[in-house]
N, C-alpha and C positions, 0 to 999 in steps of 0.2 A: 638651350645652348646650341650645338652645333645638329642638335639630332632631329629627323622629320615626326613628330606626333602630334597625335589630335591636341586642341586648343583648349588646355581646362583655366578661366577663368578664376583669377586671386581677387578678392574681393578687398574692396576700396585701396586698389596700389596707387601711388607715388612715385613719380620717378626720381630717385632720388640725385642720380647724376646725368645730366642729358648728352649721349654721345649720340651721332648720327651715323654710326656705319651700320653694318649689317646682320653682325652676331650678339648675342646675347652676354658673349665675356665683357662686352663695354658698359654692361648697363648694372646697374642697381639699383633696385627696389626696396621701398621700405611701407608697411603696411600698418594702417593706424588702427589700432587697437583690436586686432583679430583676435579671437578665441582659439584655445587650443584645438577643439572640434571643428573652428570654422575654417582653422590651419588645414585640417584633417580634409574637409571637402574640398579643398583646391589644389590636392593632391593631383599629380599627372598617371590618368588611369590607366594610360596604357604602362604604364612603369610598376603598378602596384604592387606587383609579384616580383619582379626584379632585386630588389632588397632580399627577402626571404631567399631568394635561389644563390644568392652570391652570398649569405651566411649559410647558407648549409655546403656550399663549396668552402669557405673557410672554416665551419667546423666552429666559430664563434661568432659574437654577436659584431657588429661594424657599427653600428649609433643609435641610441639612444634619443636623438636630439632632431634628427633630418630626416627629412622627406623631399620626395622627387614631387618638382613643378614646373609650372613651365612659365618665364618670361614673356615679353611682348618679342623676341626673337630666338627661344627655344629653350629647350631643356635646362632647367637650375635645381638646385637643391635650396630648400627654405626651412629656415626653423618651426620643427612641429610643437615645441616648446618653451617653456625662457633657454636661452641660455647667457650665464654670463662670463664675461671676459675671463679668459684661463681656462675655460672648462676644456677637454678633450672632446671632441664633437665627432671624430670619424678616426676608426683604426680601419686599416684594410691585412690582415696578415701574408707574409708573401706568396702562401699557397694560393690566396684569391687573384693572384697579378700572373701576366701572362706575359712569360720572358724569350726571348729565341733558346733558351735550353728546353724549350718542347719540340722544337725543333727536331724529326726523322733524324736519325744518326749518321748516313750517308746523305742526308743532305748537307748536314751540318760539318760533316768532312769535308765536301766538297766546295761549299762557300767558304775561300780563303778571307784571308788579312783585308781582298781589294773587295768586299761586298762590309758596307760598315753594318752595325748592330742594327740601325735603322732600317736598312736591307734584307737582313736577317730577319727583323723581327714583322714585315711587311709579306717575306715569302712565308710565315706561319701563319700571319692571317688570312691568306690566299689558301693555303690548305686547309685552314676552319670554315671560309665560306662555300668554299668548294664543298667541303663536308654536309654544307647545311645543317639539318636538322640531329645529323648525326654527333655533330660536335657538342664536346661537353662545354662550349664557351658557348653554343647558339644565344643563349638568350643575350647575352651582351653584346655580339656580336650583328644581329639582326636587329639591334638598336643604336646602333652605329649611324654620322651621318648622313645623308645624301648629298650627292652634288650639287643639289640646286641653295645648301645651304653655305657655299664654300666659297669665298670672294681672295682668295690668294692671287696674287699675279701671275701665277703659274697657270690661272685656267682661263686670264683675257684673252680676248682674241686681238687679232694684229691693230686695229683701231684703238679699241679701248687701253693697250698695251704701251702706245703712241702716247697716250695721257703722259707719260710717267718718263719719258724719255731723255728729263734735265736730270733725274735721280740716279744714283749708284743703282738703284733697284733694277733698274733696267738693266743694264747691262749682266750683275746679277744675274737675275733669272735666267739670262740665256743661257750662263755658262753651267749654273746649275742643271740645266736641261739637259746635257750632255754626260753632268756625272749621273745621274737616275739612270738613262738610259743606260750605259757602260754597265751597274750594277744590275742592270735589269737581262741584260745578255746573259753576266756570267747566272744568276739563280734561274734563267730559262734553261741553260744548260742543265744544272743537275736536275730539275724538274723531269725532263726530258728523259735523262740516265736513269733518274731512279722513281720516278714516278707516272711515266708513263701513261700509266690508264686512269690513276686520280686525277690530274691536269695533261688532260692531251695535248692542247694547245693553250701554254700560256701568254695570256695579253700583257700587251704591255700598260691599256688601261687601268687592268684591273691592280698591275703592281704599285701603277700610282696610286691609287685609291688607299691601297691598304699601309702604304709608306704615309701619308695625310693622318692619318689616326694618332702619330704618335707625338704631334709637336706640338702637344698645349701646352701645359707647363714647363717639364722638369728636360726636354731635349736641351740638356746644359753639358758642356763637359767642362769637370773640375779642372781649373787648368794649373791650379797651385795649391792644392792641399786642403783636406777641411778640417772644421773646428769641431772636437767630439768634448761633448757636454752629459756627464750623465747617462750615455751610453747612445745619445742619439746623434747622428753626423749633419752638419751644417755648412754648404759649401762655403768658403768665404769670397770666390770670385769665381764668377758663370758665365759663359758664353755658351749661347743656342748652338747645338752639337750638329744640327741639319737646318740649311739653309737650299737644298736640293730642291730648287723650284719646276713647277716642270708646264706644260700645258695641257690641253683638256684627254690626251693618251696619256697623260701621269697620274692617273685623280686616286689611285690606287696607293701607290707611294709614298705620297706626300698626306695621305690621311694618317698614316701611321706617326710620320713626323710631328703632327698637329697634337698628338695626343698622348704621347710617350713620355716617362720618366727617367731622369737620371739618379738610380739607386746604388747602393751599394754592390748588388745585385747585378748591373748592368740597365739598358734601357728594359724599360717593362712596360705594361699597359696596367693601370690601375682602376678598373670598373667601379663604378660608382663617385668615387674621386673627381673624376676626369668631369664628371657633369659639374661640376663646380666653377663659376666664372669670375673673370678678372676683376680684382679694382686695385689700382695703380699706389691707391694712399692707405692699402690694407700691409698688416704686419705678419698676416695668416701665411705660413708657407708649407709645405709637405715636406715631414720632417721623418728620417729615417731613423729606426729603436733596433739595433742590431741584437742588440741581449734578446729583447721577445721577438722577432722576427716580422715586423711588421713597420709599414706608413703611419703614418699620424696625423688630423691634423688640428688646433689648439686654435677658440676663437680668441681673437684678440678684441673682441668690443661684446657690449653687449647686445642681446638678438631677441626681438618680441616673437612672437609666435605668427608666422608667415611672412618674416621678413626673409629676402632674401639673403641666404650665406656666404661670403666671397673671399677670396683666396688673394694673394698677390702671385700673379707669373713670372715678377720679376720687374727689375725697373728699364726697361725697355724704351726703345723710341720706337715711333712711327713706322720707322724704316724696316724695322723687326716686326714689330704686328702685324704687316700688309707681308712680310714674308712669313712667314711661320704660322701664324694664327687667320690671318687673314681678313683682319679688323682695323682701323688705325682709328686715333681720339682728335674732339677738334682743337684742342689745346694742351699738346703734349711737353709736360716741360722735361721727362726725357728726350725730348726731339735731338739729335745729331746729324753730320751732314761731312761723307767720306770725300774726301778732294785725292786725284792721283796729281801731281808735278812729274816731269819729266824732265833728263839732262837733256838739249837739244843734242841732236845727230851732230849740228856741223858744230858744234864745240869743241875748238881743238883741246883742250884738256879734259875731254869727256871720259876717256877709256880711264885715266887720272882720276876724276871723283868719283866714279864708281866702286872703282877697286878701293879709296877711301871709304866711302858708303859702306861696302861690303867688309871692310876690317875692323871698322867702328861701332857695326849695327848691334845697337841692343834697347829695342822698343821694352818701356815699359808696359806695366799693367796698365795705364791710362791713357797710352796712347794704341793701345789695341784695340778694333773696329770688330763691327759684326761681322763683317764679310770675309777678309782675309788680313795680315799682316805683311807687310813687306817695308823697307827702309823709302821708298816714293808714292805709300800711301798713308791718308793722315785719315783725323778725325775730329772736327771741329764740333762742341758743344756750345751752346750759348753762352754769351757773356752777359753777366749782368750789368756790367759797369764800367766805361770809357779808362776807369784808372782799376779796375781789378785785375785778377792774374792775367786774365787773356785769352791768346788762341796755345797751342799747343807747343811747347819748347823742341819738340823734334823737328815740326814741320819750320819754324823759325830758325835750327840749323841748317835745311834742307838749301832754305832762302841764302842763307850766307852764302852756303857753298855754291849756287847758283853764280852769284854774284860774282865768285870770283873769276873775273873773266876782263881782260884790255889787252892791246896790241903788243904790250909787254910780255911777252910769254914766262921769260924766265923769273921775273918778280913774282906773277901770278902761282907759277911752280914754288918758287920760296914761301908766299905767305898759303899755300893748300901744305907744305910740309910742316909748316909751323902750328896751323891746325890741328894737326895729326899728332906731334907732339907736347901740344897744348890738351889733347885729348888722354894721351898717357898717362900724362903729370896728374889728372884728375879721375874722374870715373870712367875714363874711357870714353864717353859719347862725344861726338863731334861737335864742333862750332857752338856748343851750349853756351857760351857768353858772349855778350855783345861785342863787336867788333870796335877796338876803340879808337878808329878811325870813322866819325859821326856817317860822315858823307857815303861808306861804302857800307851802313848800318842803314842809313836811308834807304839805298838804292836796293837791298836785302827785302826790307820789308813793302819795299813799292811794288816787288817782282812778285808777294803774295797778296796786295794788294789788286793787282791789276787781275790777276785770276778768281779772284774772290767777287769782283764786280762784273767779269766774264758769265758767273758762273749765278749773279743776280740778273742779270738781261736773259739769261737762259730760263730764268723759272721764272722769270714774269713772264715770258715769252707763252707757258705753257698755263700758267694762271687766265690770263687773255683768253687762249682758245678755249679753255677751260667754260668760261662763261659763254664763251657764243655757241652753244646747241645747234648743231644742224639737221635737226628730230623734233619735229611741235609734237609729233608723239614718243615719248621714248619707253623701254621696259625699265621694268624696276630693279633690273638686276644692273643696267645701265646706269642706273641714277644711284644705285648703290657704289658703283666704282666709279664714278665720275666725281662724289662725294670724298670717297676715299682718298682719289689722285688727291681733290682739293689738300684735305688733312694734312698730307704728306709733301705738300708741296709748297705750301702756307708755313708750315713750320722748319721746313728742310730753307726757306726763305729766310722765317725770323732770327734763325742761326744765321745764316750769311751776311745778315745786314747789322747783326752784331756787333762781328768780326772784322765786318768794314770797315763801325762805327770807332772799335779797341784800336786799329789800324793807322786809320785817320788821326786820331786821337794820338799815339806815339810819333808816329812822322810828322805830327806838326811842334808835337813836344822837341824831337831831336833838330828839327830846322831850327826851332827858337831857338834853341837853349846857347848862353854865350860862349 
């Protein structure tokens, strides 16, 4: 997976799904007809002892069923056994998970509200490595990954970064640079005050690094409640809690984020778990047992002996695995694609729909994006079908209210009031029904037309360069992010051209119709 070790060969693997980026959570393997023994030899030797030390840290047994191997891109866990569908394959109990409440105590005073969990839980892995050998996490801790194995956008450099410059990612990233760093000031400080001689001088490298560790799975924050089944909690709707991307002085940071869970508990690190990698069409999730105090996690298929075992991280797009995880897939059908609209400056009734905007705003669940919410930015997912639902009902009020704009001022003022009160009378949200005036319903969806084919010339634009290398020799770490831009940029496309197509497709509906 994400972690640097020797290469122990699994005997006659399969790929079973062919992703081309660069870590191990995109890949799955399936192995024809291994022996339980010959499961047993294709064990990853530097890990052998790792199991046994993280059960006698939890004080009970963690599985039955798994074993540490390694991928054609790094560390996995593989069935040493049958297993089938339903079995319990991995408990972790929470004494084995490592949360910021180990956190020093006058650390942990002194990082307020503005240092988030992810922060927290980044300056305690900076204390354990610092520790080295002393720490009672070393062993998991000194199998953590390297940087050479970490392709987030956070660690391109200014060219390779350029790739990716039609995407929300981009933008993105820089701002997220900024929050890392802010939090990385305030836990310098109390390092500083109250630990002085364990960290004399903390890096700000090193904070990125240990922030990276925690964003593989479960960096989800529950945003509306979960569903408790039986005594175990299940979120019903997740968004990645750390989107804190940062560059190659972050690589500390942003590890923690890569590999962290969201528990009942708080974020945690879960060892041994954590080496376990994505597949998009898996049912597997890390389920939290509050009555016995422990992770779970339950196969959903059944497992030969050295196939590999894989988890779902969640249904994700593109845009999210190249932040967070730092992989993207070549055909993602969670691909989505964040558009900002603006009210123009010289719009004389600008101050006008704003302050509509702002008394109206209530984004749903499904119109909330990875990155931020606000009432001028959207989220466009593909469409499947010229006549199916479409692109998103908010951003298609967004377009009305644009729209309303002619030399008339005062009429224009009447029909934005009538909105408003047309808004009342129903749920509240603004301009959600078509305008039944066809022509100023055209002219609505032409206005998110015309930005939507803006925003295609844009990513063909970087598709182009894309293909012409200017490197007949290039590195592999090059050709692993120039891969990835593709991914991300191929599919952040096929949503657009969707969108176009739904677009097209109702404006010529509303021009005909008699």
């Amino acid at each position: 997976m994400l972690l640097s070790c020797p290469t122990v060969k699994l005997i006659v693997l399969q790929q079973r799904r062919t992703f081309t980026s660069s870590l191990a959570k995109r890949f799955s393997f399936n192995a024809q007809s291994l022996t339980e023994s010959q499961a047993q030899a294709a064990l990853d030797k530097d890990c052998i002892d790792f199991l046994p030390w993280l059960e006698q840290i939890a004080g009970a047994k963690i599985t039955n069923t798994l074993s540490t191997g390694k991928s054609l891109y790094g560390r996995a866990l593989f069935a040493s056994k049958v297993i089938h569908a339903g079995d319990c394959i991995l408990k972790v109990p929470f004494n084995a998970q490592i949360t910021p409440d180990e956190l020093p105590t006058d650390i942990k005073v002194s990082l307020t509200d503005k240092v988030g969990n992810i922060g927290k839980l980044a300056a305690l892995v900076m204390i354990e490595i610092n520790a080295s050998q002393n720490s009672r996490w070393f062993p998991y801790i000194s199998r953590l990954p390297q940087l050479s194995d970490m392709h987030s956008t956070i660690f391109w450099d200014e060219n390779e970064f350029s790739m990716i410059r039609c995407s929300a990612v981009y933008k993105e990233t820089v701002k997220q640079k900024a929050r890392i760093e802010k939090e990385f000031s305030l836990v310098s400080q109390a390092f500083k005050k109250h630990l002085p001689k364990a960290i004399e001088r903390p890096a700000l490298e090193n904070f990125m690094y240990a922030y990276t560790l925690g964003e593989k799975i479960t960096l989800h924050l529950i945003l509306f409640g979960a569903l408790s089944v039986s005594g175990f909690t299940q979120p019903l709707y997740v968004l990645p809690l750390s989107h804190w991307l940062l560059d190659m002085d972050n690589l500390l940071l942003w590890t923690v984020g890569s590999r962290a869970w969201e528990t009942s508990r708080g974020i945690s690190l879960i060892p041994f778990a954590d080496f376990m990698n994505h597949d998009g069409l898996s049912a597997s999730i890390v389920l939290t047992d509050e009555d016995n105090q422990l992770s779970e996690v339950t196969a959903d298929r059944d497992y030969s002996p050295g196939d590999e075992v894989l988890i779902r991280y969640g249904e994700f797009s593109n845009a999210t695995l190249m932040l967070d995880f730092g992989f993207t897939l070549p055909y993602n059908t969670h691909d989505e694609v964040q558009i900002q609209m603006d009210i123009p400056n010289d719009d004389p009734l600008c101050n006008m729909k704003l302050g509509l905007l702002q008394t109206h705003y209530t984004r749903s669940v499904k119109d909330i994006n990875i990155f931020h919410s606000s009432y001028d930015t959207f989220t466009i997912k593909e469409v499947k079908s010229a006549t199916g639902k479409g692109i998103p009902q908010s951003l298609r009020a967004f377009a009305r209210l644009l729209s309303c704009t002619s030399p008339q001022g005062a009429q224009i003022k009447t029909k934005l009031n009538d909105l408003s009160k047309e808004a009342e009378l129903n749920d509240g949200r603004l301009a959600r029904l078509p305008f039944k005036d066809r022509s100023r319903e055209l002219e609505a969806h032409k206005i998110i037309l015309a930005h939507i084919n803006s925003l295609i010339v844009d990513h063909s634009v970087c598709i182009k360069e894309l293909g012409a290398s200017n490197f007949r020799f290039e590195s592999q770490r090059l050709t692993v992010r120039r891969q990835m831009a593709r991914e991300l940029i191929f599919g952040e496309l096929r949503v657009l051209r969707s969108a176009a197509e739904w677009l097209i497709h109702y404006c010529t509906n509303l021009f005909s119709a008699p």
